[in-house]
C-alpha positions in Angstrom: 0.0 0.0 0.0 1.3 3.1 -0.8 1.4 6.4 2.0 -0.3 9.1 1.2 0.7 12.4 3.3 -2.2 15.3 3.1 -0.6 18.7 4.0 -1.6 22.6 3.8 0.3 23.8 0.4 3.3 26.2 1.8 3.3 28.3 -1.5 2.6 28.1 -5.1 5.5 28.7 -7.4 5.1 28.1 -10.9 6.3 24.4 -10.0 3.7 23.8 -8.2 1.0 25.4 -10.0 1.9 23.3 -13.2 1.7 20.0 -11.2 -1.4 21.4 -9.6 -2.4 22.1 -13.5 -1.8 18.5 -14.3 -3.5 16.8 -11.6 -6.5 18.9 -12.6 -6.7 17.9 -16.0 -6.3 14.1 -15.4 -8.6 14.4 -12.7 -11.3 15.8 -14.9 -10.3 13.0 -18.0 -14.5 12.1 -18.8 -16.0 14.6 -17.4 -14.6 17.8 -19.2 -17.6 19.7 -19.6 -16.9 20.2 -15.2 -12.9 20.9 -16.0 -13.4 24.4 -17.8 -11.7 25.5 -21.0 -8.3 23.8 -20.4 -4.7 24.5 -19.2 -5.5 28.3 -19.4 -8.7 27.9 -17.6 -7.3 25.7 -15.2 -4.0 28.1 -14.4 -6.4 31.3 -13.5 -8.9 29.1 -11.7 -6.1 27.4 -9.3 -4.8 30.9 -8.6 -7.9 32.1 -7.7 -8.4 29.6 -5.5 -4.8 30.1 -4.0 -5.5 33.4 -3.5 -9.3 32.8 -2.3 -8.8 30.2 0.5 -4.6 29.6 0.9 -5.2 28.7 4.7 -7.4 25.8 3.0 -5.4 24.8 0.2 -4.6 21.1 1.5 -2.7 18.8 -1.2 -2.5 14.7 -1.1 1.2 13.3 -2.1 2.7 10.6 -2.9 6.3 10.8 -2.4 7.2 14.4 -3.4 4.5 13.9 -6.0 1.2 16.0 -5.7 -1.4 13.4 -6.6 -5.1 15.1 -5.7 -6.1 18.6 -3.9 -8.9 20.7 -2.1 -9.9 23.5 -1.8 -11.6 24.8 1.8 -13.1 28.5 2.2 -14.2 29.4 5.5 -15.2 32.6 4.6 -17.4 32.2 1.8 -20.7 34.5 1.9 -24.0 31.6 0.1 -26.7 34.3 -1.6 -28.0 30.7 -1.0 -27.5 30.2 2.3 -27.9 33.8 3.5 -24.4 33.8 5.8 -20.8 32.6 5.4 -20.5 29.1 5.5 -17.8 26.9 4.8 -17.5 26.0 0.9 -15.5 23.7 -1.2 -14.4 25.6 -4.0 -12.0 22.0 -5.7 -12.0 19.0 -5.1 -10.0 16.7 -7.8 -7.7 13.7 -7.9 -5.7 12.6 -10.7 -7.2 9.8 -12.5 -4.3 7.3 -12.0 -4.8 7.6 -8.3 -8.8 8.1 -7.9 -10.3 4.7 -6.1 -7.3 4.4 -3.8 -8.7 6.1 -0.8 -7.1 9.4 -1.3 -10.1 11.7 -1.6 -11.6 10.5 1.3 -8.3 11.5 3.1 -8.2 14.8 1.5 -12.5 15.4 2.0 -11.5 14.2 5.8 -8.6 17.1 6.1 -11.7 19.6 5.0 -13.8 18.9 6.7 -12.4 19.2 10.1 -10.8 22.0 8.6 -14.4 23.8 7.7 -16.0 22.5 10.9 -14.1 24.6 13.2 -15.3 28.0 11.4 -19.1 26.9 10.1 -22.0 24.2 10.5 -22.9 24.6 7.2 -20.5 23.3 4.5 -21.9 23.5 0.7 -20.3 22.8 -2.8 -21.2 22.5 -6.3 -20.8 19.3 -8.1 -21.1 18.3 -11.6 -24.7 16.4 -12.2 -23.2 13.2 -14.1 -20.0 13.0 -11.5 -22.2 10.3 -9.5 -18.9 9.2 -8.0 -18.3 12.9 -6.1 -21.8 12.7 -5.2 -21.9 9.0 -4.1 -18.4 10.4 -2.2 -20.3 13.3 -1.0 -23.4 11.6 0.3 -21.2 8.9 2.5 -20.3 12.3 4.2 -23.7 14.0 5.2 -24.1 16.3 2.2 -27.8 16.4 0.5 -28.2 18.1 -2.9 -30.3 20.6 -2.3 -30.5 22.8 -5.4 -29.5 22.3 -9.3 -28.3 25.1 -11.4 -27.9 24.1 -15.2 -25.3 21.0 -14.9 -24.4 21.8 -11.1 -25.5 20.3 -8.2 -25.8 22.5 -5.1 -24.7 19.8 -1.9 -25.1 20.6 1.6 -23.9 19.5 4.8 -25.4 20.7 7.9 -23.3 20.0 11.5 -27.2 19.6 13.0 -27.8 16.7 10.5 -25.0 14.9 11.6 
């Protein structure tokens, strides 16, 4: 079995970013109508996550090899919810390593991270990524919302 370490990413240098990048685009292999545009896409949306939520920027490796990431915001204001809650802005594991346990190790990470700062976690998930969802689900969220090919899933500390 192989060890998996998930740790809060330190900084992102254009290394990083570009196996960040490549992680992201394996990890949405099948489902690319959820991935964006491509590299491009995927470069300005992983820095505005960096710059959106660094405290919650946790990364899964293998090795020294960055093999899956999330995203956790706990300052995110819901027009949905009507308050800040705790949001997961990424979620994604390159497809090589998807199955082996590692996003429930990473989902784990963010949650205890999100806990401590909201009851209310939410996210949006693509509505034929039945894996996420099925993921998802095993961890309290309910979809509670759909808005064109996005699911809107909630997790609620009280419907623990």
């Amino acid at each position: 079995m192989v060890e998996v370490k998930i740790e809060k990413l330190k900084n992102l240098d254009e290394k990083t970013l570009r196996e960040l990048i490549d992680v992201y685009m394996s990890g949405y292999k099948g489902l690319e109508e959820y991935g964006g545009e491509g590299e491009d896409y995927a470069r300005e949306y992983i820095q505005w996550c960096w710059r959106r939520a660094q405290d919650g920027f946790f990364v899964a490796k293998v090795g020294d090899k960055i093999v899956g990431f999330i995203v956790c915001d706990c300052d995110w204001y819901s027009r949905f919810e009507g308050k800040i809650v705790g949001a997961i802005h990424e979620f994604v594991i390159a497809k090589e390593w998807q199955g082996k346990g590692i996003g429930k190790k990473l989902l784990m990470t963010c949650l205890d991270f999100l806990e401590k700062c909201s009851d209310t976690i939410e996210l949006w998930v693509g509505e034929k990524n039945f894996g996420a969802m099925k993921l998802y689900e095993k961890f309290g969220f309910v979809p509670v919302g759909k808005k064109g090919i996005w699911v809107r899933m909630v997790r609620r500390r009280q419907n623990l």
